[in-house]
C-alpha positions in Angstrom: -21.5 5.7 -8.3 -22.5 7.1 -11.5 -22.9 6.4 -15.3 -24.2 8.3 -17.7 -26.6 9.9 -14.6 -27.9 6.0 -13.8 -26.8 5.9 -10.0 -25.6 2.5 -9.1 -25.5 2.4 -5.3 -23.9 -0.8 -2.8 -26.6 -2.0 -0.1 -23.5 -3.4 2.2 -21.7 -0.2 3.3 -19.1 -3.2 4.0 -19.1 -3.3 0.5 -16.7 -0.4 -1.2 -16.5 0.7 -4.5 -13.0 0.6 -5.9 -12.0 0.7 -9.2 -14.0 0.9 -12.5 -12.6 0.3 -15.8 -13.6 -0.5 -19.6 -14.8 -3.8 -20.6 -12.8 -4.2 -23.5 -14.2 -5.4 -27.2 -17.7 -4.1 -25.7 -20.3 -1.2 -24.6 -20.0 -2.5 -20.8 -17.9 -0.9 -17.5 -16.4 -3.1 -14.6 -17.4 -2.2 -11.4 -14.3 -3.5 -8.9 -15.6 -4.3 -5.3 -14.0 -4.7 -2.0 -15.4 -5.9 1.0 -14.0 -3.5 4.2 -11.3 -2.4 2.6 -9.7 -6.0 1.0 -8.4 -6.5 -2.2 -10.8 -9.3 -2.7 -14.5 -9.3 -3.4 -16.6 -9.3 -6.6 -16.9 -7.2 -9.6 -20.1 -6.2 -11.5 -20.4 -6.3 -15.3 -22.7 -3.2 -16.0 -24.4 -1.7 -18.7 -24.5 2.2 -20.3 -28.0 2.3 -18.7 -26.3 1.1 -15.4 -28.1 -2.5 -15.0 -26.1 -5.1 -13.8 -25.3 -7.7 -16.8 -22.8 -10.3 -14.2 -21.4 -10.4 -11.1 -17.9 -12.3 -11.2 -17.3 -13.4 -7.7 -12.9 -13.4 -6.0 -9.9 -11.6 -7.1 -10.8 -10.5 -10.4 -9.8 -7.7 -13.2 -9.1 -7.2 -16.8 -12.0 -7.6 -18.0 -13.3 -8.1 -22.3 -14.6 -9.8 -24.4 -12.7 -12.7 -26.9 -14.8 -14.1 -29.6 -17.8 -13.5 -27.6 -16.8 -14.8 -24.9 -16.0 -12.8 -21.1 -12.8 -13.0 -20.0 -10.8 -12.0 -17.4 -7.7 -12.6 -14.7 -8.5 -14.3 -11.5 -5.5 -14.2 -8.4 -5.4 -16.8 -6.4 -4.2 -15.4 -2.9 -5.3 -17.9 -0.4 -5.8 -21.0 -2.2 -4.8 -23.2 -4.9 -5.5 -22.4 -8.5 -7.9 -24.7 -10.6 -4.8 -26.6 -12.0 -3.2 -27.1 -8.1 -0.6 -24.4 -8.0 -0.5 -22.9 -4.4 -0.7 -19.3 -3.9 -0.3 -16.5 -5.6 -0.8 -17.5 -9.1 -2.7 -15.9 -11.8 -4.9 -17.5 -14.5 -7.2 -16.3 -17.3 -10.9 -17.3 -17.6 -12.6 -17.4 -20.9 -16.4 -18.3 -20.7 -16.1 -19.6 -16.9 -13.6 -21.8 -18.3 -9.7 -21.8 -17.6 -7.3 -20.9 -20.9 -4.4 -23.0 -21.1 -1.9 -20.3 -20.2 0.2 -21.4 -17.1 2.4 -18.4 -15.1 4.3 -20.0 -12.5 3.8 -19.0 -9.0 4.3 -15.5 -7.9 4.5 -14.6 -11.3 1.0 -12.3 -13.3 -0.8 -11.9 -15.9 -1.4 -9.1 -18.5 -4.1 -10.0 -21.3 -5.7 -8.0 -23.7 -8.0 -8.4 -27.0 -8.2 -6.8 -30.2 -10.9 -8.5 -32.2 -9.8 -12.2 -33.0 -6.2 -11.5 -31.6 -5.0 -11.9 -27.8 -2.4 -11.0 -26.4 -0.9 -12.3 -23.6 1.6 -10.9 -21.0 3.2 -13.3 -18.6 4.7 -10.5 -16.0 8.3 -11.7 -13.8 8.6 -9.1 -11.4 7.9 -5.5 -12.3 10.4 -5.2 -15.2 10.9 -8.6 -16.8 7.7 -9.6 -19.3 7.3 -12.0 -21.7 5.0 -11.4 -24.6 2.2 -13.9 -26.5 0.4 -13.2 -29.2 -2.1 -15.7 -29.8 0.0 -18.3 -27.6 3.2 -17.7 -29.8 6.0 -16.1 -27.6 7.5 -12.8 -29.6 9.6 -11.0 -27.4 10.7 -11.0 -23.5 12.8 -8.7 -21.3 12.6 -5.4 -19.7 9.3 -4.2 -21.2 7.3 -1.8 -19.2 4.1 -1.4 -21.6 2.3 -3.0 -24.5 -0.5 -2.6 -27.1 -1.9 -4.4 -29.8 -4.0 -3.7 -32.6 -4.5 -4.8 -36.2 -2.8 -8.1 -35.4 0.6 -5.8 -34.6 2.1 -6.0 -31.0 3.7 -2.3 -30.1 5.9 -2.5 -27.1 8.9 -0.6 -25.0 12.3 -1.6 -24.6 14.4 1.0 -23.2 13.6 4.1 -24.6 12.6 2.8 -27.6 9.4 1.6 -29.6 9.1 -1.4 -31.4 6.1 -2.7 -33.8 6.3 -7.1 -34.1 10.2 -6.8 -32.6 11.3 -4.5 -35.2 12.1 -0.6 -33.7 10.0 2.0 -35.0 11.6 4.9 -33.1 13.2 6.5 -30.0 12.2 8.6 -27.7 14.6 10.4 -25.4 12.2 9.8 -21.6 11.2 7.3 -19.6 7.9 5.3 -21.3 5.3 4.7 -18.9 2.5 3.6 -21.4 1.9 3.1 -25.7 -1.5 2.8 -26.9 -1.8 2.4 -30.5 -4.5 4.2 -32.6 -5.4 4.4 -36.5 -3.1 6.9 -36.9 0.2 6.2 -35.3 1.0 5.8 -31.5 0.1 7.5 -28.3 3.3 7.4 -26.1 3.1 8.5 -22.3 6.3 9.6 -20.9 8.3 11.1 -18.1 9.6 14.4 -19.0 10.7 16.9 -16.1 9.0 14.9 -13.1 5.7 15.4 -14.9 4.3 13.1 -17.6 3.3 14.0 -21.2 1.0 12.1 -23.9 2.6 13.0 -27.0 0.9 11.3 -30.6 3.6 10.4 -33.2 3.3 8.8 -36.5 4.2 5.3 -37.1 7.6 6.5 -38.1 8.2 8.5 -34.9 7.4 11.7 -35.8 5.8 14.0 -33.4 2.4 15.2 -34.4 1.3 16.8 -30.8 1.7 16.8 -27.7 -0.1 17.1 -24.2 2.0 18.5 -21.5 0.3 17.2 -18.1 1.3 17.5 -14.9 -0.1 13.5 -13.6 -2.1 11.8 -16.0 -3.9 9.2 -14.0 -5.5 7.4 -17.4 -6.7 8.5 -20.7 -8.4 6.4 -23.3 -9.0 7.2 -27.1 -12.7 7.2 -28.7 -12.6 8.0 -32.7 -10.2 10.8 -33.1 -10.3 12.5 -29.5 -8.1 11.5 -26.5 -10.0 12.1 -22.7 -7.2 12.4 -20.2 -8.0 11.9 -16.2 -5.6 14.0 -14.6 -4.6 15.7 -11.1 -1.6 17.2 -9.7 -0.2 18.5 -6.2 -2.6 21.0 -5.9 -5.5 20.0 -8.4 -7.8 16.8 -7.6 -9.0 16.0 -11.4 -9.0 17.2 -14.7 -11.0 15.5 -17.2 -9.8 16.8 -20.5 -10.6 16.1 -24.6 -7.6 16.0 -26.8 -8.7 16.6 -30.5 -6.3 17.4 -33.7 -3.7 18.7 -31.0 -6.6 21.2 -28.9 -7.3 20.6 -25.4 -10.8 21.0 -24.2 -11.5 21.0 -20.6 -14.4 18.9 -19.7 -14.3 18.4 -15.9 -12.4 20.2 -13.4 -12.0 20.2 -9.4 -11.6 23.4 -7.6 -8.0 23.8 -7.6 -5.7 24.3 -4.1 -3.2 27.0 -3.5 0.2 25.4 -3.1 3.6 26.2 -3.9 5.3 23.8 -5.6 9.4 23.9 -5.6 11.6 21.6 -7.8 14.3 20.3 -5.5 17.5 18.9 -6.4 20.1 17.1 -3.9 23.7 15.7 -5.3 24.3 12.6 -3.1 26.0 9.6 -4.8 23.3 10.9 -7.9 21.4 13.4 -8.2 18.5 13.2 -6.7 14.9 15.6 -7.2 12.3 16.2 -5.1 9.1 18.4 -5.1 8.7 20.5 -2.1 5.1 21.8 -1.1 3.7 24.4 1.1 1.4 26.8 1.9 3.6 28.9 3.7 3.5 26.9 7.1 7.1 26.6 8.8 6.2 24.1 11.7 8.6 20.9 10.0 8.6 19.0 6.6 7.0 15.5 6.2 9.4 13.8 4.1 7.8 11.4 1.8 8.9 8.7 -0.4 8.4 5.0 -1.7 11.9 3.8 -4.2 10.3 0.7 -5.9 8.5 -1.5 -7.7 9.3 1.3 -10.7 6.3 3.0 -9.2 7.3 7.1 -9.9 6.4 9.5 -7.5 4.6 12.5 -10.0 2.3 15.4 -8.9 -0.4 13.2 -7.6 -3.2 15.1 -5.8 -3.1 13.9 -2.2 -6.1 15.0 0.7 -3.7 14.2 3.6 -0.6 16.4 2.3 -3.3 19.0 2.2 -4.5 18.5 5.8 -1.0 18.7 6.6 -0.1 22.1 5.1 -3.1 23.6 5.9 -2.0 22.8 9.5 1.5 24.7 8.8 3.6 22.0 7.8 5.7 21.5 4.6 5.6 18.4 2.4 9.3 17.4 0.5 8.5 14.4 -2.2 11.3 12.5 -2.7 12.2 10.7 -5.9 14.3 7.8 -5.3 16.3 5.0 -6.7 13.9 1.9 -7.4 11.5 4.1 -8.7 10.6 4.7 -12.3 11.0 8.1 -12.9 14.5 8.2 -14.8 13.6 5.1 -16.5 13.7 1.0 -15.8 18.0 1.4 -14.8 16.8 3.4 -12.3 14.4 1.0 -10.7 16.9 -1.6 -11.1 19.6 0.7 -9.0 16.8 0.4 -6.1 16.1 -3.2 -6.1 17.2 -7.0 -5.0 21.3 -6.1 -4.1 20.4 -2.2 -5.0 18.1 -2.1 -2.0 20.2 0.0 0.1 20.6 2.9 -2.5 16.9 3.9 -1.7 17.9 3.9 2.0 21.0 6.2 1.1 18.9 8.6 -1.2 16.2 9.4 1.5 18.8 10.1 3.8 20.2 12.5 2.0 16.2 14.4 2.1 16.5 14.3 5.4 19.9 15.7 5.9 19.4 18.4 4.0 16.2 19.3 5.8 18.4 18.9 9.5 20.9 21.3 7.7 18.2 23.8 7.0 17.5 23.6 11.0 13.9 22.1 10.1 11.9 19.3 11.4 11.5 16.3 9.9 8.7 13.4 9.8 9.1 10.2 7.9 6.3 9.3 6.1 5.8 5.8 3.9 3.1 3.4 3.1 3.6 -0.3 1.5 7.3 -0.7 0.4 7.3 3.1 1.8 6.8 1.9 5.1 10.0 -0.4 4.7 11.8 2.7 3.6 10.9 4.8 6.4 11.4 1.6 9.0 14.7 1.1 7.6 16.2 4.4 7.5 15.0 4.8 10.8 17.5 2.3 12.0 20.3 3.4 9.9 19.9 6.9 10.3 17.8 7.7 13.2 19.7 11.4 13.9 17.8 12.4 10.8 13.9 11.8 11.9 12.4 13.5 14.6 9.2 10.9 13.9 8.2 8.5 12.1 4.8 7.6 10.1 4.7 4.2 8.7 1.6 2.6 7.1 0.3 -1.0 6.0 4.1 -2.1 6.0 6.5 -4.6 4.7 9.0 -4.7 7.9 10.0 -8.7 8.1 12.1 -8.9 4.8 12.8 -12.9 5.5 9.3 -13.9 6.2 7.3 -11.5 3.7 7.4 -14.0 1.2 5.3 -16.5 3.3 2.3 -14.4 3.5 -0.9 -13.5 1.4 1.0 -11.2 -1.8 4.3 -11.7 -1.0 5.7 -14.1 -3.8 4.7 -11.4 -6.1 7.7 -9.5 -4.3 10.4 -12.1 -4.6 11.7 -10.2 -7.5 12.0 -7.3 -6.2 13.6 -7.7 -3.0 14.8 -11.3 -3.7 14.4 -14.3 -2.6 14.9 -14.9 1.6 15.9 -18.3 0.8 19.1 -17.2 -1.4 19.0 -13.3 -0.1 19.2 -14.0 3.5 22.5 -12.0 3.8 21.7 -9.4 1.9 17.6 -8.5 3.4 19.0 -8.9 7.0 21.3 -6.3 6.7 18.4 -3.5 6.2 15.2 -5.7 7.6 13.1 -3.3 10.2 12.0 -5.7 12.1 15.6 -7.9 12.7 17.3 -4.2 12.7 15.3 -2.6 15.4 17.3 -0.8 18.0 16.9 1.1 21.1 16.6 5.3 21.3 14.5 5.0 18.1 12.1 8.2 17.4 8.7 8.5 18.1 6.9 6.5 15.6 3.2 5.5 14.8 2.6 2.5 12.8 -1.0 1.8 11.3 -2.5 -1.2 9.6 -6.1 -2.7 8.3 -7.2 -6.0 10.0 -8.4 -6.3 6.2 -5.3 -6.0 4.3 -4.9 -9.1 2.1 -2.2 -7.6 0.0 0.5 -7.0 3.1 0.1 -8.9 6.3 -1.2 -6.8 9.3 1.9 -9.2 11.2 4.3 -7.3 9.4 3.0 -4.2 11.4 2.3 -6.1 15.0 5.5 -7.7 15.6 7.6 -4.6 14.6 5.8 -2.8 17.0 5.7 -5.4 19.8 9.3 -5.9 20.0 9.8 -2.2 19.2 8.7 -1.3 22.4 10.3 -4.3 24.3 13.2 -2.3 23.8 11.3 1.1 25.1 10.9 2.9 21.9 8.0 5.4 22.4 6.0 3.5 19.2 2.3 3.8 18.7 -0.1 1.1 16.7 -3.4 1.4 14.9 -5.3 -1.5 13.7 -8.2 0.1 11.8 -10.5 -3.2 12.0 -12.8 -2.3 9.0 -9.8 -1.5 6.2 -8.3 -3.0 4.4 -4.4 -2.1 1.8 -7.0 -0.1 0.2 -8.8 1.5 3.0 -12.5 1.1 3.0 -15.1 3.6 3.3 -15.2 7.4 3.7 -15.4 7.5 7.4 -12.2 4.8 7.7 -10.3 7.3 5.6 -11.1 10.2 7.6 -10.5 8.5 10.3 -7.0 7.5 9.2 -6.3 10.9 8.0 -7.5 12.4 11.6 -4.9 10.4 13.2 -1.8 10.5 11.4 -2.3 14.8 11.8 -3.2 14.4 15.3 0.2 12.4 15.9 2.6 14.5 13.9 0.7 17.3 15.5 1.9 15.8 19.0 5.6 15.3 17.5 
């Protein structure tokens, strides 16, 4: 890794690089590290000249500075937290010491200082949020994004924007992100599957605006924006935003793919991206419908592998994402569930009507997807790809990240009725098609038992199903090699299929 042309470089090749991110209220960078391929390990506090200033040991992020103290969020996945809460729980550290600011179980933490001021986020779920500032409650409900500066919270609710619970203005997309600035607000939002930064006033009128096809991050320094960006065909753009002109700064060699807006009318309308490079051998169809995750034009090595090889990638946008807005991610959660089951179905059928091949492909809650509509509709996939899944929805709960889930999917102990009627595992049938599952011995966000026992008693019952257990990754991979590794196999099986 680089900064400003210091190379900072891991002696453990165990030891991955994998995230980096400003230290807030300073001139320092976090370094995130995770050891083969886990969530947990250590992060590094580092300067501009790229010496080490810390090293912050377990499950650690959010990093800045509060009255001169560090700060940060620490998760605690496999044991209690300091005040004897079992896992997972969330708690913020302010000069080694714990702040009295108690989430319940299963629920996060969002914190972030301007100066003097903190505010506080207790998360519930990924819609409900409650906001602090300085310890004083101001606002809860379905908030998906929040700033603060000059002692002034800004926040989303709906489509709207509101300044200290008072609405400044609406705008007409889905918000993914406000970031407030001398001058007015930044507002990142969802317009035509693609996102957009667009800078208003603090009145809500629009100054300019930055049409983008996946902005990955972008931060503000004076009066310039730098956007990180990539789409399906494009692996990063680094851009400077100035007075409404774009200057590119940084960009990748860019890939030729074709790139099709498709729509489907099922019991909504549904849109999809369809990608090629002119191959014709079967569509991969690819989705994920939750956690208000949206599926945008996110540059992707493996699709690219895949269509070099002559295949066709259809990315589907489902219910329980976010990418018509928070009711749409509710109409794909807890009771919902089954309406992201229904829409990928209907991406498949119209790929079977087309007389074209089709794979399944999911990781994470896409794995459940593709393990569940396998059982429901298993006429409509020729194979199926499923990686580091959830697949036992009345046991997921029990295991390393899963109470962070509950709100999603719902609680087992009250849901019962409801997660056994799409559960993968419980749901497994005979006559299924051929399927690999993969996992990471590593993975301490979803349980590599998730991925065993689906495929133990899958082929009890004489489904053709194959398993990989890559035994140095981790939810997030791990190194290079792991990655090509993974990549080499998933081709090689759909290849076979």
């Amino acid at each position: 890794m680089s900064i400003n042309d210091h190379v900072i470089k891991s002696d453990n090749p165990d030891h991955i690089f994998n995230s980096i991110e400003k230290v807030w209220n300073s001139d320092f960078i976090k370094i995130g590290v995770g050891i083969k391929g886990s969530d947990e390990g250590y992060s590094l506090i580092v300067d501009e000249q790229g010496n080490i200033v810390q090293r912050v040991e377990g499950l650690v992020n959010q990093f800045f500075y509060l009255k001169g103290k560090l700060c940060y969020v620490k998760e605690f996945r496999k044991e209690n937290s300091p005040d004897g809460v079992p896992p997972v729980v969330e708690r913020l550290f302010c000069g080694g010491e714990m702040v009295p600011f108690y989430p319940e179980r299963g629920e996060w933490i969002s914190a972030k200082a301007d100066g003097d001021d903190l505010l506080l986020v207790r998360g519930i779920g990924w819609s409900q949020k409650v906001l602090y500032l300085n310890f004083k409650e101001i606002d809860s409900g379905d908030i998906p994004t929040s700033d603060m500066k000059n002692g002034t919270v800004y926040y989303v609710k709906g489509n709207s924007v509101l300044g200290n619970g008072r609405e400044l203005f609406t705008v007409g997309n889905p918000i993914l992100d406000v970031r407030a600035v001398e001058d007015g607000l930044i507002v990142e939002q969802i317009r035509d599957y693609r996102t957009w930064l667009v800078g208003y006033d603090i009145t809500g009128k629009e100054k300019w605006f930055y049409k983008g096809e996946h902005i990955v991050t972008y931060d503000v320094e004076n009066d310039s924006v730098y956007v990180l960006e990539n789409s399906f065909s494009l692996p990063y753009q680094v851009s400077k935003i100035s007075q409404g002109k774009v200057e590119v700064l940084r960009r990748a060699n860019e890939e030729k793919v074709m790139v099709k807006n498709i729509y489907v009318k099922g019991e909504v309308l549904l849109h999809g991206f369809l990608l090629t490079k002119g191959g014709n051998r079967g569509v991969i169809v690819y989705g994920y419908g939750g956690f208000a995750i949206p599926l945008l034009p996110n540059y992707n090595p493996l699709f690219q592998e895949l269509m070099d090889s002559g295949f066709s990638i259809l990315v589907t946008n489902l219910r329980g994402g976010f990418e018509n807005g928070e009711e749409w991610h509710k109409a794909g959660m807890l009771r919902n569930k089954m309406n992201v089951f229904k829409d990928f179905a209907e991406f498949l059928g119209l790929v079977k009507a087309m007389g074209g091949k089709t794979i399944a492909m999911g990781g994470s809650n896409g794995g459940l997807l593709v393990g569940a509509t396998m059982n429901l509709y298993p006429r409509l996939i020729d194979c199926g790809v499923i990686g580091y899944p959830v697949l036992d929805m009345l046991k997921y709960h029990q295991f390393l990240a899963g109470m962070y889930w509950v709100h999603e999917y719902g609680d087992p102990e009250s849901y019962a009725d409801y997660l056994l009627q799409y559960s993968p595992y419980h749901n497994l049938r005979e006559g299924l098609p051929p399927t690999l599952v993969y996992t990471g011995l590593n993975d301490d966000r979803v349980h590599p038992m998730h991925a065993l026992k689906y495929v133990a008693r899958s082929r009890e019952l004489g489904n053709k199903v194959y398993l990989s257990v890559n035994m140095r990754s981790g939810h997030n991979l791990a190194n290079p090699k792991s990655t090509a590794e993974e990549m080499s196999m998933i081709t090689a099986f759909i290849e076979s299929c």
